[in-house]
C-alpha positions in Angstrom: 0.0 0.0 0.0 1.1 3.3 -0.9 0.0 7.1 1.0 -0.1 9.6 -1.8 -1.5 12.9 -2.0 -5.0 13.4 -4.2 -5.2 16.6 -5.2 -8.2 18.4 -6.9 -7.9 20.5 -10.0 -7.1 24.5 -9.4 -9.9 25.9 -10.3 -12.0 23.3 -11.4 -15.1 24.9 -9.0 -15.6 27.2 -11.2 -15.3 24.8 -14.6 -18.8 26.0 -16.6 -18.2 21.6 -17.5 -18.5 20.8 -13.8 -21.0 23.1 -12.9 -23.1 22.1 -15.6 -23.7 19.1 -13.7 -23.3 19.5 -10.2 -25.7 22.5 -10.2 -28.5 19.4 -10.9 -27.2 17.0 -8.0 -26.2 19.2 -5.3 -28.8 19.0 -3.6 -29.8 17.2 -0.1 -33.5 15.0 0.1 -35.3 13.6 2.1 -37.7 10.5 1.4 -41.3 8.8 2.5 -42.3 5.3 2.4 -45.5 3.7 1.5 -46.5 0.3 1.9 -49.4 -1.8 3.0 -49.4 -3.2 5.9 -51.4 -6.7 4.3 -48.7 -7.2 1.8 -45.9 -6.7 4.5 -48.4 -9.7 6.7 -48.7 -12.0 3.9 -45.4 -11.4 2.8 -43.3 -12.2 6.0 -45.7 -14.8 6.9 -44.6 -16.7 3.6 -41.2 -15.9 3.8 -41.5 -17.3 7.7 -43.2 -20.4 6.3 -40.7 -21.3 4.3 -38.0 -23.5 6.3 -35.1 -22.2 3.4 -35.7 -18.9 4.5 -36.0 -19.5 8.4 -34.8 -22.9 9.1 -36.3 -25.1 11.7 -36.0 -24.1 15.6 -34.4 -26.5 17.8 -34.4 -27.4 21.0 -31.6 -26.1 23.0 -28.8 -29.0 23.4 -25.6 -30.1 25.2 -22.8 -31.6 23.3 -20.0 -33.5 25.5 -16.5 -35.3 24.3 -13.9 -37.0 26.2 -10.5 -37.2 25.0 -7.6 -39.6 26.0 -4.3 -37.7 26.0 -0.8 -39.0 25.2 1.9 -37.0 26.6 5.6 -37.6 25.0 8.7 -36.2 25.3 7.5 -34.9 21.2 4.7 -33.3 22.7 1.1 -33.8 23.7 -1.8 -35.9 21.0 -5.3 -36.8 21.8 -8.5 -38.8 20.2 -11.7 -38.4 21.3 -12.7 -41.5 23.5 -16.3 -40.5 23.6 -19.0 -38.2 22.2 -22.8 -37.4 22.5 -25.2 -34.8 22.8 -28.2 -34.5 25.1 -31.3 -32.2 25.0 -31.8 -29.8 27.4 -34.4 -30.7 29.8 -35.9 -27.8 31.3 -38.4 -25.5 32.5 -39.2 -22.4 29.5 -39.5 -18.5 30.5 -41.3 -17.3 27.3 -40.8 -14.2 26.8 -42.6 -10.5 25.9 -42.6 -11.9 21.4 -44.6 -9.1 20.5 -42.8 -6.5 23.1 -39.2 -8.3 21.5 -40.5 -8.2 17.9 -41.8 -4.7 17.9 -38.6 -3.4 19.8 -36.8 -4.2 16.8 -39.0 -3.7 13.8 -41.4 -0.5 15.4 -44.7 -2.7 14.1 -47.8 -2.9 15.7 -48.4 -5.8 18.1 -51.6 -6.4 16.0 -49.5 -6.9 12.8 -46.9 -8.6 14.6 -49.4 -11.4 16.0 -51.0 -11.5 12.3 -47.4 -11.8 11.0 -46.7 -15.1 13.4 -50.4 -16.7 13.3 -49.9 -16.4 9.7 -46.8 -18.3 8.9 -48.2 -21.2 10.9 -44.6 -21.5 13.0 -45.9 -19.7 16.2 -45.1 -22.9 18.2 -41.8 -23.2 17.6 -41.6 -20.4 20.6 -42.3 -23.4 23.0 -38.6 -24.9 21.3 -35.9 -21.9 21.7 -37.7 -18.9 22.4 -34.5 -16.4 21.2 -33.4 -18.4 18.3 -37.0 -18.4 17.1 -37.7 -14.5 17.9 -34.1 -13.7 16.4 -34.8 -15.8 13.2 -38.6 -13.9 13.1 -37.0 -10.4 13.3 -34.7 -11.6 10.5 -37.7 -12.2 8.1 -40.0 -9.6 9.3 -37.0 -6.5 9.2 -36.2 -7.7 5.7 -40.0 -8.1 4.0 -40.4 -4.7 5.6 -37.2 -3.0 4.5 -37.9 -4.4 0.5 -41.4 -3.0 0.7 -40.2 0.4 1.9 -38.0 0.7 -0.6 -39.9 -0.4 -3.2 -42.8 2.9 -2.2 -39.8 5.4 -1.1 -39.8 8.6 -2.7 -37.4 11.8 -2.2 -38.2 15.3 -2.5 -35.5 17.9 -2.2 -34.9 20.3 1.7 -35.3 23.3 0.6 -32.3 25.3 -0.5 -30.1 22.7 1.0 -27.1 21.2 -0.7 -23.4 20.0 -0.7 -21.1 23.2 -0.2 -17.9 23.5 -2.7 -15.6 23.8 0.8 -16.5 20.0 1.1 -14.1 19.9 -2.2 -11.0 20.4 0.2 -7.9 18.3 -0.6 -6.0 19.6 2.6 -6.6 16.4 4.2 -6.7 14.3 1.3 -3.9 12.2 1.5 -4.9 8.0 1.2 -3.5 5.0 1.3 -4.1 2.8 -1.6 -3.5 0.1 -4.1 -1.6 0.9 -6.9 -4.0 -1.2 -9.2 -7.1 0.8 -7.6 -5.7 4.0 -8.9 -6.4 5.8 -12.3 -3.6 8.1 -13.2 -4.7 11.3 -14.6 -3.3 12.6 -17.9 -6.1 15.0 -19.2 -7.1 17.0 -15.5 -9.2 19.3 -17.8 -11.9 16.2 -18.1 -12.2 15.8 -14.3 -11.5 17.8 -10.8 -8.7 15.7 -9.7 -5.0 16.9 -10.8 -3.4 13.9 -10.7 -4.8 10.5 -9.6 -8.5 9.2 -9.0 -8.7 6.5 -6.4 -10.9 3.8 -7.0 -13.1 1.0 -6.3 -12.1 -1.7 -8.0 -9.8 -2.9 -11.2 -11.7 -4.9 -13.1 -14.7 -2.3 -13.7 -13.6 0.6 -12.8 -10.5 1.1 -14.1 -11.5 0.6 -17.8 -13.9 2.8 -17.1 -12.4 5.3 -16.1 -9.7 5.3 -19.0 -12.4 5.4 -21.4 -14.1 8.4 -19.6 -10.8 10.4 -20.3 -10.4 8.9 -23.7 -13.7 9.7 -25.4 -14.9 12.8 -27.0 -18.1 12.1 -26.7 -17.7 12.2 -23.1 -17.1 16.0 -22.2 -16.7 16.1 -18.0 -16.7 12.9 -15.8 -15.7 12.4 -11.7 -15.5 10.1 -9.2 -18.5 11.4 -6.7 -16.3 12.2 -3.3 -17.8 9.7 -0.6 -19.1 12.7 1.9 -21.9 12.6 -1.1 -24.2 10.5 0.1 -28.2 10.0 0.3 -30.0 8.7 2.9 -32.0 5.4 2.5 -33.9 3.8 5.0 -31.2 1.4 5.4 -28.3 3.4 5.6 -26.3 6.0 3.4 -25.5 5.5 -0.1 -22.5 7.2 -2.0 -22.8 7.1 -6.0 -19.8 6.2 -8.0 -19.6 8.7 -11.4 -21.0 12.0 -12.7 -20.5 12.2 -16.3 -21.2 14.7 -18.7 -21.9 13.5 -22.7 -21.9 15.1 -25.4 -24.4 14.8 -28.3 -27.0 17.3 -30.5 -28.1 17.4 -26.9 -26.0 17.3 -23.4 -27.2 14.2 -21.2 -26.1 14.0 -17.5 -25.3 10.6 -16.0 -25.0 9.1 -12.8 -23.4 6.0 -13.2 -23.5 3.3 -10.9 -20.6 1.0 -12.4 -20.6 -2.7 -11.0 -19.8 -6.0 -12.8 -22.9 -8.0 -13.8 -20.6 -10.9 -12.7 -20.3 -9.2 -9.1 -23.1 -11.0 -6.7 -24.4 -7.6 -5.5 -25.7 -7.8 -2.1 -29.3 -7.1 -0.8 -28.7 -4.1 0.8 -26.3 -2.5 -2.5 -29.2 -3.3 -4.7 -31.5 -1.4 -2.6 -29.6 1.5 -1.9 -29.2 1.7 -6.0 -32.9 1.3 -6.1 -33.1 4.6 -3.5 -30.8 6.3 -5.7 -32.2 5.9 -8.7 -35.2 7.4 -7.1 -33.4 10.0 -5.1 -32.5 11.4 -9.1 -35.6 11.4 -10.3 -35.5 15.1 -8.6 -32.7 16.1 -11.0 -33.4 17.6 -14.1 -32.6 16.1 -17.1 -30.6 13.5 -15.1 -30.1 9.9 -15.6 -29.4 7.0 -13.5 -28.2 3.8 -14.6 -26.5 0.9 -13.2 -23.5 0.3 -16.1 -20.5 -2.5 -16.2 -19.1 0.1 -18.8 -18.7 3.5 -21.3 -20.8 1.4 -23.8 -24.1 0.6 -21.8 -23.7 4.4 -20.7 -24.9 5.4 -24.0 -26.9 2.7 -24.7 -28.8 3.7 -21.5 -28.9 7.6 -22.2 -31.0 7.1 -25.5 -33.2 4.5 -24.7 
């Protein structure tokens, strides 16, 4: 790993290329969910159901082994002699479910109780109360989070936004891969000087080499990781801001991952937030791309 120093373009603030773009998605949101409460009952309830999703609960058990030990002038060896497991036998404190359940999900009681009823697994509660509730919140935190998601919208604060002093490279000085970092040979393109650090090789770094190669492609940047939109599952931070060139100027937020990559659930939901949180922008699009090429396939379909 190597510490170098990533510098920002002098004067790239005032860029008329930059600000082009920026002056669309500098702004802050703030989002609403909607979603019914029935398809959040039925859906957990199913997902419950099904022992793939939540496997069985089990009784709470005690596993013993006794080794014999052989002590040498080498050193010391065992093998196990004996070995067995017992169920616990013993009296159950059940606990608050829906008091538990609702601590960590901010439901109803009313839904909760549909939720367990529902899924036809209620008993297991009478096997291993925690592993049961903690499997339950599992299910019932994601069903909920998917159906947020999938009703969130954003609607810009006002005349809030990201300040340029955020844009300060005092401090900027990372420690980083040499194969994660674009060299910069054309800082007119971009607002970095002199190196763009990245995410990873295999996508990125193509990607970025064609951004700086291409006419067509006027302004591109790495979006700085203080820029960030809140989702009800945590912040998200963009990857590129691109600015193409055509008979008419397109703006591009481009979300650049692999389709080999197994993206996980929470990624593909925060993409889903962000793609809403730009509907807000004008004349802004937002794609999930693996390269240049799908960007302008995407921008004119």
């Amino acid at each position: 790993m190597t510490g170098k120093k990533v510098n920002y373009r002098k004067g790239f603030e005032v860029d008329p290329k930059f600000l082009q773009i920026w002056e669309k998605i500098k702004f802050h949101s703030k989002y609403s969910v909607d979603y019914k409460t029935e398809e959040l009952i039925t859906e957990a309830a199913k997902a419950m159901a099904d022992e793939f999703q939540m496997p069985m609960t089990r009784e709470s058990s005690v596993r013993s082994s006794t080794y014999m030990l052989d002590i040498t002038s080498v050193g010391v060896s065992g093998t196990i002699s004996r070995e067995g497991g017992t169920t616990v036998q013993r009296s159950i404190i059940i606990p608050d479910a829906m008091g538990y359940i609702q601590s960590k999900t901010e439901l109803t009681r009313d839904t909760i109780l549909k939720i367990l009823k529902k899924s036809g697994r209620i008993n297991e509660l009478l096997l291993n109360p925690q592993m049961f509730l903690d499997n339950a919140v599992g299910i019932i935190q994601a069903k909920l989070q998917e159906l947020m998601i999938n009703g969130i919208r954003y609607e810009k604060i006002g005349h809030q936004f990201y300040e340029m002093a955020l844009f300060d490279d005092s401090d900027f000085e990372i420690y980083f891969d040499e194969k994660l970092t674009f060299v910069v040979d054309d800082p007119s393109k971009t607002i970095y000087d002199n190196f763009i650090p990245l995410d990873s090789e295999t996508v990125e770094m193509p990607f970025a080499r064609e951004c700086e190669s291409r006419v067509d492609i006027e302004f591109y940047f790495k979006l700085p990781k203080w820029f960030k939109i809140n989702t009800p599952i945590g912040t998200y931070n963009p990857d590129w801001a691109l600015v193409l060139k055509g008979e008419k100027k397109v703006y591009f937020i481009a979300e650049t991952k692999g389709y080999d990559q197994e993206l996980r659930k929470t990624e593909q939901m925060k993409i889903k937030c962000g793609a809403a949180h730009f509907k807000n922008s004008e004349n802004v699009i937002f794609k999930k791309v693996s390269s240049v090429k799908e960007v302008f396939d995407k921008a004119k379909s």
